[in-house]
N, C-alpha and C positions, 0 to 999 in steps of 0.2 A: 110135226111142222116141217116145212123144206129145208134143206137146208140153208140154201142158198139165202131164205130170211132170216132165220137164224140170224146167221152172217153179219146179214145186214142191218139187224137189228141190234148186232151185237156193237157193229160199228157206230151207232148210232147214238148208245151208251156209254160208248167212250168218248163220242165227239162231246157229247152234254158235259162230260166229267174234266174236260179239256177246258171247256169256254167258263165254267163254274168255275174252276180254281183258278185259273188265268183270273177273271174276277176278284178272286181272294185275293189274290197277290197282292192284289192294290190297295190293302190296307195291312200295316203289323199287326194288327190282333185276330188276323183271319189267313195269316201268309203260311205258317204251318198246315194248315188245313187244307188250305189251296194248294200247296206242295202236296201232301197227302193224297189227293182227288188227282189231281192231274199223272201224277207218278201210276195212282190204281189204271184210270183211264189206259195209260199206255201200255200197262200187265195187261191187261185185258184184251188190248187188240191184237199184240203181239202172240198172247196164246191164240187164238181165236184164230189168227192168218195161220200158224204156224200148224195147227190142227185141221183147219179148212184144207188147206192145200196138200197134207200129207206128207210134208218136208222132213219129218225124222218124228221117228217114234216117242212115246214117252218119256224114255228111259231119258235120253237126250235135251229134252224137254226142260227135266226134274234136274239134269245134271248140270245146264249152261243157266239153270233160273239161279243154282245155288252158288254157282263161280261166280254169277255178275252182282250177285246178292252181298257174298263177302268184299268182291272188290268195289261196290259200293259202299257198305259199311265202313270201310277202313278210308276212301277219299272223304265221306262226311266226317269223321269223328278224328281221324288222324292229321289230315291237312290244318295247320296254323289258318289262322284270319288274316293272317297279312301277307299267307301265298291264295288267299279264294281265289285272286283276281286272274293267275297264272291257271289256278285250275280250271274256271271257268273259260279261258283261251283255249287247253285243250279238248274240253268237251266239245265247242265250236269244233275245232279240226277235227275231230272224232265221227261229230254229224257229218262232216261233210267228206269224208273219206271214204264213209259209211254209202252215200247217197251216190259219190261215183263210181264205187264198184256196183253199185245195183246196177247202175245206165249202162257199165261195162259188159255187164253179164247178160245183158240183153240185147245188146249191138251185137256182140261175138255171138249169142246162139241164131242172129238172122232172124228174130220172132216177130218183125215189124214187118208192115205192110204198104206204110202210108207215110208221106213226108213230117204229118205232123206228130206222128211217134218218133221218127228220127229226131223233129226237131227239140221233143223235149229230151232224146238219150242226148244231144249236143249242152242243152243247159243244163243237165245232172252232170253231167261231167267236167264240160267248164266251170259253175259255181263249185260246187263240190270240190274240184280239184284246189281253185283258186281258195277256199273256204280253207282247206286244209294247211295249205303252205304259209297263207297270211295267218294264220293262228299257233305257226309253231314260232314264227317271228314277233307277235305280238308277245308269246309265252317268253321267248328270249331277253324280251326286252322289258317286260315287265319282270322274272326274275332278273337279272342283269348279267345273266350268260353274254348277252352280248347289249352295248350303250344303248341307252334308252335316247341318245341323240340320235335326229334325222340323218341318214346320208344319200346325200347332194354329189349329182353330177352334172357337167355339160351335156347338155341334151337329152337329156333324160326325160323332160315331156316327150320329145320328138322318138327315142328309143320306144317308150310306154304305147304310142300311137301306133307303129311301126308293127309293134305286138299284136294288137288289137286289131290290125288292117289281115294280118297273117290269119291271125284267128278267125276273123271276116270268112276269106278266101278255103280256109280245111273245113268252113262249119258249110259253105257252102256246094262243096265237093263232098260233105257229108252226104247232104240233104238231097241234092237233085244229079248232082254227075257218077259220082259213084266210081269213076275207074283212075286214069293213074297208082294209086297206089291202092293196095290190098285193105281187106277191110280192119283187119289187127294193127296196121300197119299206121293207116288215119285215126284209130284211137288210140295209138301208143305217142301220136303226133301230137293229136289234142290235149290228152294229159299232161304233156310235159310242158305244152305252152300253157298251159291251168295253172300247172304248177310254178314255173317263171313268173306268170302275172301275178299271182298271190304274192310271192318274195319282193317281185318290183310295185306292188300295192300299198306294204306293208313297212317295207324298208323306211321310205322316206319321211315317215310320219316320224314325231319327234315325241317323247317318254309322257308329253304333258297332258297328249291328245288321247291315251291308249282307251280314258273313258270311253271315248266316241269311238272309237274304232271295235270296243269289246261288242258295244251292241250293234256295227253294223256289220259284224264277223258272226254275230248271232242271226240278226237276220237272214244272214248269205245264206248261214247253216239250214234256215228255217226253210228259204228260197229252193234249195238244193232238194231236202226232203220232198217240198212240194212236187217238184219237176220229176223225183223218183216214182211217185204217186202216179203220176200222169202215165209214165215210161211202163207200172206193172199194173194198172188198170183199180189202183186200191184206194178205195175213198179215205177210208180213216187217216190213210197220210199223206192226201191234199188236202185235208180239214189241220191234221197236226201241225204242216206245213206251214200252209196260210198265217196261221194263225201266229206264229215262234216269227217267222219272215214278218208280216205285217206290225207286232209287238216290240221287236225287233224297230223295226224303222223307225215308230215313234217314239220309243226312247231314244235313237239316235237324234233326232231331231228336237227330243226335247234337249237333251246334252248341248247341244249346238245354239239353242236358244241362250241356254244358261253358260255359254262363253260369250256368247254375243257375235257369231262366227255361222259362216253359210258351211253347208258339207263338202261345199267345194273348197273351201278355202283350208279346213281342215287336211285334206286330204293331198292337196298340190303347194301347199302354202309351206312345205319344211319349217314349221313352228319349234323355236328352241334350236336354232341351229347358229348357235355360237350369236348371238346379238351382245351391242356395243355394249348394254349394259350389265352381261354378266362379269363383263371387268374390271369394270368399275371398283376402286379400291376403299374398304370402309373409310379412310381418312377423306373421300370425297364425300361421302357421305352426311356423317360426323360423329360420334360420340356414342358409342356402345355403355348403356347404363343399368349393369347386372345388380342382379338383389339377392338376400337368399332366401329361403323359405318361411325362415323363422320372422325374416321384416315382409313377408309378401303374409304372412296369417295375420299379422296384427292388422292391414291396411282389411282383408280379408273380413276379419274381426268386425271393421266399423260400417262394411258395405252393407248398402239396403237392398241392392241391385246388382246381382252379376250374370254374365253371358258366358257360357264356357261356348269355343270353339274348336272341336274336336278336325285333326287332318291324318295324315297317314301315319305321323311319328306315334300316335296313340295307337295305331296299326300295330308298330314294329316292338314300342316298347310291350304291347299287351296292359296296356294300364284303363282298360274301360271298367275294370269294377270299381279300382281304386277313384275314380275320377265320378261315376256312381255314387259311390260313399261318402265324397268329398260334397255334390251335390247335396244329398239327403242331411248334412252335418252344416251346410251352411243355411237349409232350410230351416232344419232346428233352431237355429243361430238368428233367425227372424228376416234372413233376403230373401229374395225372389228371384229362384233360380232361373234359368231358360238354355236351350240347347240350340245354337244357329249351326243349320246343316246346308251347304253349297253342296248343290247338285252333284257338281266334280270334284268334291273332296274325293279324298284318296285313289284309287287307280281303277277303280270299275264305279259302275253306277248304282249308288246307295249301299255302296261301301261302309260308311260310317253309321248309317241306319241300321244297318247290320250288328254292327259291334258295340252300338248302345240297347239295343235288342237283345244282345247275349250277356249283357250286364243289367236288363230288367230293369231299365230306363224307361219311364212312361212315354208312352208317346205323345199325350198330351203336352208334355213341356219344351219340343220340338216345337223350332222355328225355321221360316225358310229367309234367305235375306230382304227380301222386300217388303216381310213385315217387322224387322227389327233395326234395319234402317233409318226408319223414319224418327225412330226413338233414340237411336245409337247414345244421342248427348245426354239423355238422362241416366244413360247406365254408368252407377259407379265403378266398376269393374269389370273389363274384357280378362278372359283366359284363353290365350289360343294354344291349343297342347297338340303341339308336329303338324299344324298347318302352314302354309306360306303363300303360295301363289291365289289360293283364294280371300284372301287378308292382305296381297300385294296393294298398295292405295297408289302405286305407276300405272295401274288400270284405270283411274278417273282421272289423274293428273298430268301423265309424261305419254306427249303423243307419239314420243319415237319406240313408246316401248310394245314387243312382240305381243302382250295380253292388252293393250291400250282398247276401252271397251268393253272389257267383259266384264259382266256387275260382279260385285266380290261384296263379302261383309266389311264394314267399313265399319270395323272396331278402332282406328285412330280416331274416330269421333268421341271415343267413350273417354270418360272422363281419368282411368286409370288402366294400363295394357299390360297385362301381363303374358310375356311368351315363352311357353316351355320349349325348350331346342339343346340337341346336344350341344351343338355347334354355331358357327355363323355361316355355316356351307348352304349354297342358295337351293332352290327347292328343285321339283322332280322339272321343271320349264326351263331350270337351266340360270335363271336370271337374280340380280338382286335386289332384296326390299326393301324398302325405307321404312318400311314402320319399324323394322327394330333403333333407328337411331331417333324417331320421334322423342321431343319433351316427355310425354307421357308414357311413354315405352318404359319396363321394366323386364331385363333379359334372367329368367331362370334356367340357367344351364343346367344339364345335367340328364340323366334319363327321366321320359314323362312319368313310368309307374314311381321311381325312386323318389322323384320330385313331392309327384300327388301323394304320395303314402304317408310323405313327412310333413305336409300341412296338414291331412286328415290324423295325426300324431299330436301336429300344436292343437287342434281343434278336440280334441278326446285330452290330452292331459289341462 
């Protein structure tokens, strides 16, 4: 057979094993699988290019599969749950670092012909660059290397546009002019303003938004690949591309649904930047009403109906088996458990889906707000363990407040609330909530696994 079919066929095998798992993804009981396929997919094409083309022998081959093999291994099994989100910002940057040294290495060898080859090494390199810089910022700020508050200047639309007018100007002196300066010289220019505009992208978005911004740092990534595709003539990765960019988008957009928030507003909107109400002092409030575990099992004890709501503190303390446990023990117990999951709980998208996933939490007993909502006043018992901003009730109530509009689970309906929190420190928005001073509000401090282990303790003794 040609090669050249081969090839092509090989590619063709990977695109199917791409579109197939991307498919899985979209359900837990087929998301490992879907991982699985998609991951072979890209072994596959990777060997395939890397052999078609003649790029390095075997040996080389065998050597770089086995080094990215271990430092894969060790980022899936070593990474905590409650840094995924920080890992997954670097992989963003990675792609996209990745996709502008390809554009790079093909401007510098002179291998183009035609404008519209220059015009995709310009959007490999600008996404790609910008891909990269805005993902080590998101990574900062989601570990808290550096404040996960926006930072705000004057003029700072008018600086952002100014960037963007330059960048205009080198992409077009790319493209059609060609002289003034050397050709190393316009892409050591472009990169750096790539890289500028990723930092000034990235900066002003505030700790609360990073959901939205992870997946459209993923699509950028995906974007960039694509644009590499174009740049060395390979299909398989403007099909990879498309596909991560495109998948990519729609999660951003659904995130942005589920704030109740345009993409633009996310993005220019400095959300979380010091608003009047996170000063608000609990004596305006009113009345902080702690319980402890041992009176939160007995109340526990008589419900028929409870809703746990899992947020990122259930992230931090690692308490998703104990909270699992604590489920299956109140089932025994004759309630009816259910799990309300908010889109943007925790710091990336289906964050929490994830970590009741790794605690072999069915998915069936997963709810999303809009179908436990409507019921809220029949539930005898809310548990929100390290949630806040999604369970903020300043979202349907207080219009001066920064989240005002965004649907949220609206557990101060249920008839008894219980909230696991170390603290009374307001959430990753910055802002403060009222449902902890509600009537119905009951405050269990302390850490969520320590909490949940010792009602699952009153419940077993």
């Amino acid at each position: 057979m040609d090669t050249a079919i081969l090839v092509n066929l090989s590619y063709i095998a990977s695109s199917i094993l791409f579109i197939v798992g991307l498919k899985m993804l979209g359900s837990p009981d087929t998301a490992r699988r879907g991982n699985f396929l998609s991951s072979s997919g890209m072994l596959l094409a990777v060997l395939i290019t890397l052999l078609d083309q003649n790029i390095i022998d075997y040996r080389y081959i065998a050597g770089a599969l086995i080094a990215g093999s271990i430092v894969g291994y060790f980022a899936a099994t070593k990474v905590k749950m409650t840094s995924m989100p920080e890992m997954v910002a670097i992989f963003n940057g990675f792609g996209g670092i990745a996709s502008l040294l390809v554009g790079s290495a093909e401007y510098v060898s002179g291998s183009f012909d035609s404008p519209a080859f220059l015009g995709a090494i310009f959007l490999t390199v600008l996404i790609g660059g910008m891909t990269f810089t805005g993902s080590l910022i998101a990574y900062g700020k989601l570990s808290e290397v550096i404040s996960g508050k926006p930072y705000l200047y004057k003029g700072q639309q008018f600086v952002n546009g100014l960037l963007l007018i330059v960048i205009m100007i080198v992409g077009v002196n790319m493209l059609f002019i060609q002289s003034y300066i050397s050709a190393e010289q316009t892409l050591m220019l472009l990169a750096f303003l790539a890289f500028l505009l990723g930092i000034l992208f990235v900066i002003p978005i505030g700790g609360a938004d990073m959901p939205v911004v992870i997946a459209l740092l993923n699509s950028f990534s995906g974007l960039a690949a694509c644009a590499a595709g174009f740049v060395i003539l390979n299909n398989v990765l403007i099909v990879a591309g498309a596909l991560v960019g495109a998948s990519g988008l729609i999660l951003t957009n659904i995130m942005c649904k589920a704030m109740n928030r345009s993409l633009a507003n996310v993005l220019f909107s400095g959300f979380g930047a010091a608003p009047d109400t996170a000063a608000q002092s609990t004596e305006e409030q009113g009345e902080v009403k702690p319980i402890t575990a041992q009176d939160a099992y007995l109340i526990l004890e008589a419900a028929s109906s409870v809703l746990i709501v899992p947020g990122y503190g259930m992230a931090v303390a690692q308490a998703q088996h104990a909270v699992r446990e604590l489920g299956e023990l109140l089932e025994d117990n004759g309630a009816e458990v259910k799990y309300a999951i908010h889109p943007v709980a925790g710091r990336m998208p289906g964050h929490m889906n994830v970590l009741l996933a790794e605690a072999n939490v069915s998915y069936d007993v997963l709810v999303e707000p809009e179908d436990v909502n409507p019921i809220m006043e029949t539930v005898d018992v809310c548990i929100v363990i390290g949630a806040n901003d999604v369970v903020n009730p300043d979202a349907k109530d207080n219009e001066g407040s920064p989240i005002y509009g965004m649907p949220i689970i609206e557990v101060d309906n249920a008839k008894t609330v219980f909230v696991s929190k170390r603290s009374m420190a307001s959430g990753f928005a910055g802002i403060q909530n009222p449902l902890f001073f509600k009537s119905n509000t009951r405050m269990l401090f302390g850490d969520a696994k320590e909490t949940v282990s010792t009602l699952v303790s009153e419940f077993k003794g």
